[in-house]
N, C-alpha and C positions, 0 to 999 in steps of 0.2 A: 528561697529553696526550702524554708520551713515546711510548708505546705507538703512537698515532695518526699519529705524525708520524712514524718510524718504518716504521707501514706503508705512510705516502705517501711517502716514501721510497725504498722498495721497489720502487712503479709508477714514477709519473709523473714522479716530480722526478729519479729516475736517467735521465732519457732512456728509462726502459723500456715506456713507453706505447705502443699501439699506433697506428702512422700514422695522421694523421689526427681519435685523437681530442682532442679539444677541450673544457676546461670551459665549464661555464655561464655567460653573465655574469648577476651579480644584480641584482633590480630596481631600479630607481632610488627610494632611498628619501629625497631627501630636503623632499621636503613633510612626512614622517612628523618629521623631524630639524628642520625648522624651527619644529613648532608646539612646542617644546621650548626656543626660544634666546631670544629676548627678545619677550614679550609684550605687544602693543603698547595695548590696554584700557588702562583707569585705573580702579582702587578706586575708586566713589565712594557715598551714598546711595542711586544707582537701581541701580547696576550691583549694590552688595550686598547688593540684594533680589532680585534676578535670581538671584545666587550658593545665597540661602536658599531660591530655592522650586524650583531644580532639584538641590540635594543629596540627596534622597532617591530622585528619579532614578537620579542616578548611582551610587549604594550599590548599587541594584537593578541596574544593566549589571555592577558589582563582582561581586555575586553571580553573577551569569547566566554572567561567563566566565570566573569565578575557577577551574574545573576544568580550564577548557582552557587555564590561565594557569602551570597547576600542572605539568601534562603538557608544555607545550615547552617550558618552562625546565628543567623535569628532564633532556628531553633534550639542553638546550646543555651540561647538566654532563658529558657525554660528549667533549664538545672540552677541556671546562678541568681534565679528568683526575680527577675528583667519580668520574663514577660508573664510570671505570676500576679509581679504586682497591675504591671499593665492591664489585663486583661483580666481582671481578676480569678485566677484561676485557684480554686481549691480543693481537698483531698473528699469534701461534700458532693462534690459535680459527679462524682463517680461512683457512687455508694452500688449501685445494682453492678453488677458482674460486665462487661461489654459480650457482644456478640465474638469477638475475636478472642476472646478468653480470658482477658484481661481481668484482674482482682478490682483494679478501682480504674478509672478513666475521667480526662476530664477534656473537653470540645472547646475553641473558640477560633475563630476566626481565622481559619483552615488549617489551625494546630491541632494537633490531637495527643493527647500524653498519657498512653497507657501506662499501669503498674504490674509487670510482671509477678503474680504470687513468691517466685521465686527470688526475688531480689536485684531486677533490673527494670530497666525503661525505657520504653521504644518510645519514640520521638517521630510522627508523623505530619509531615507538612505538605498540602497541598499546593502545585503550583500553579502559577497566573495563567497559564492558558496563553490562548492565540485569539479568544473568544466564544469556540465552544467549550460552556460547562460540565458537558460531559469524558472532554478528552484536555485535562490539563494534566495528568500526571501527579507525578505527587516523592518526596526523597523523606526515607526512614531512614532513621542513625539509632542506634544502640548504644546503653550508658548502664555499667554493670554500679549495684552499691557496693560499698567496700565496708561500709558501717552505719552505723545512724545520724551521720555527720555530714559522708563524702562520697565521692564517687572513684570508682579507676580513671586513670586521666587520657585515656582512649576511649571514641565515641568511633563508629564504622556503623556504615553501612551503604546506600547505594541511590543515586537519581534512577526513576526509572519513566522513560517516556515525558519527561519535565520539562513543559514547554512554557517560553516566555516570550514576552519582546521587548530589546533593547531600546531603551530609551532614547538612548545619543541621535541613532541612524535609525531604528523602528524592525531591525532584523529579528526576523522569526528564529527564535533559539529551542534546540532540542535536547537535551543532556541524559547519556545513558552510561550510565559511570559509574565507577565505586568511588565508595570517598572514607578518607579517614582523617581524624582532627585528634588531634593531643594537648590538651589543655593543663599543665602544668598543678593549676590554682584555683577551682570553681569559682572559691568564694571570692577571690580578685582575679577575673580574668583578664589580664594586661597583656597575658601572651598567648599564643597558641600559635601549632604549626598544624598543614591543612593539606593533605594530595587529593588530587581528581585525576584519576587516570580510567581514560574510555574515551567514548565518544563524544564529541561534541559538533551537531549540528546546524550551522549556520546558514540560511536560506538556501538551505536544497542540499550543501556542500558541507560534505564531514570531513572532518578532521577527528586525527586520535590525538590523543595529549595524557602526559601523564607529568603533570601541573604539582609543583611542591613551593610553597613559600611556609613564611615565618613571620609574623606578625608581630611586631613587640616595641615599644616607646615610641609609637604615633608610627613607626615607620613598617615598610610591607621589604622583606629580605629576599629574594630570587637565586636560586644556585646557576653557576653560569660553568657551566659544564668547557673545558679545556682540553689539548691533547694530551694524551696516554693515560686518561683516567681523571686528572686533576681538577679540582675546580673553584672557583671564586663566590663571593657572596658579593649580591647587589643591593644595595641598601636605598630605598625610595619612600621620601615623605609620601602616608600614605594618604592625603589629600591631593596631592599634585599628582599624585597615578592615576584618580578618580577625575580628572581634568587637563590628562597632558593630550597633546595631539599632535607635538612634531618631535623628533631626536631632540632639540633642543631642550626642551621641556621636561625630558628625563636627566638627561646631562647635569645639567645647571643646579646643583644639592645632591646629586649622586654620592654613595658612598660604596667603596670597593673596600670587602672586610678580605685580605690575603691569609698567607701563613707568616707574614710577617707584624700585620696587625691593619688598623683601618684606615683607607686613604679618604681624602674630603676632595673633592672634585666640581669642576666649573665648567665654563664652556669650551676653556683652554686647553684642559689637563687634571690631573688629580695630583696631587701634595701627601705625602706620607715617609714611612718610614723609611723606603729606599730612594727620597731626594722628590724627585717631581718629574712628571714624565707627562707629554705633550700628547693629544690625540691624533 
């Protein structure tokens, strides 16, 4: 992230911005932040049959936005110096002004990392297409500085027209969403929580979704929505998400985080604080 901070550096944070301009504020994210903190549900018999017959649901919204999951966390690696070094990106690629206004810019392999004069940075990533090069779309996220250090731990902004094809089955994917990511810790990013909410495209047939998980110690966290408001966290090694294909295969290391705290679950049942309860 040297390189980055560096070229905010350069503008905004030396005083060298132009009068007047101003970053963005980002959006208020935290309803996204609180269906993450303590989950007010309770494990029980009816709920953990609620749990069982919308998991393969939720495999299938996994599926549906697992490419545009893939695409903006690739490009937060651009803040946490990933895919600077990769690709070797630096605050030299950009020295002339870009055509979009941008203070400094830098290009590589359909990344694009403008430097706002003002003291932020849009994040532009072109998507894979369907095959024509001219209509692949493309998802920008916004990343305000906060110093010469860091960044605010809100990134937002939107797929638009971002088409891909699913690897697994070969489906034409289309994503017109907004999306917002909260990243805790740039410089170790072990966590972050992620919504996609819009549309999503899948061979002809949209669906809306308004997609929130939580990402953190290998595992992907799912809010499992209850009646009269309440809801549970679903806790899923996030390797076996990327390769489950039957209920079974979610089941089997499932962890249900309650209001009483976290149950460990098998193909049985789950084990926790209120005893053990059967599916």
């Amino acid at each position: 992230m040297r390189w980055l901070m560096a070229a905010l550096g350069a503008t905004a944070l030396t005083g060298c911005a132009p009068e007047g301009t101003k970053a963005p504020t980002p959006p208020d994210t935290q309803a996204l932040r609180d269906t993450f903190t303590a989950p007010s549900g309770r494990l029980t018999a009816q709920s953990a049959q609620a749990v069982v017959s919308t998991l393969e649901a939720r495999l299938q919204e996994v599926a549906d936005v697992a490419s545009l999951l893939t695409l903006g966390t690739g490009a937060v690696g651009a803040l946490t110096g990933t895919v600077a070094v990769e690709h070797g990106l630096s605050a030299a690629d950009g020295e002339a002004a870009s055509s979009a206004g941008w203070a400094l810019e830098s290009r590589h392999d359909g990344l694009t990392v403008g430097v706002e004069a003002g003291g932020w940075v849009v994040l532009e990533r072109r998507c894979p297409g369907w095959g024509d090069p001219d209509e692949r779309g493309q998802i920008a996220l916004t990343a305000v500085a906060t110093s010469a250090s860091g960044f605010a731990d809100t990134l937002w902004g939107a797929a638009r027209g971002c088409r891909a094809i699913r690897g697994a089955d070969g489906a034409r994917l289309r994503y017109d969403a907004d999306i917002r990511l909260v990243v805790p810790d740039f410089e170790r990013p072990s966590e972050l929580m992620l919504q996609i909410a819009g549309a999503v495209t899948v061979d002809g047939a949209t669906r809306e979704y308004d997609f929130r998980a939580r990402f953190a110690e290998g595992r992907a966290f799912l809010s499992q929505r209850l009646d009269e408001g309440q809801s549970l966290l679903l806790g899923l090694d996030f390797e076996k998400l990327g390769q489950a294909q039957t209920l079974e295969d979610l089941l089997d290391g499932l962890e249900v985080v309650d209001a009483q705290g976290t149950w460990t679950c098998d193909l049985q049942g789950c084990t926790g604080p209120g005893g053990e309860i059967a599916w």
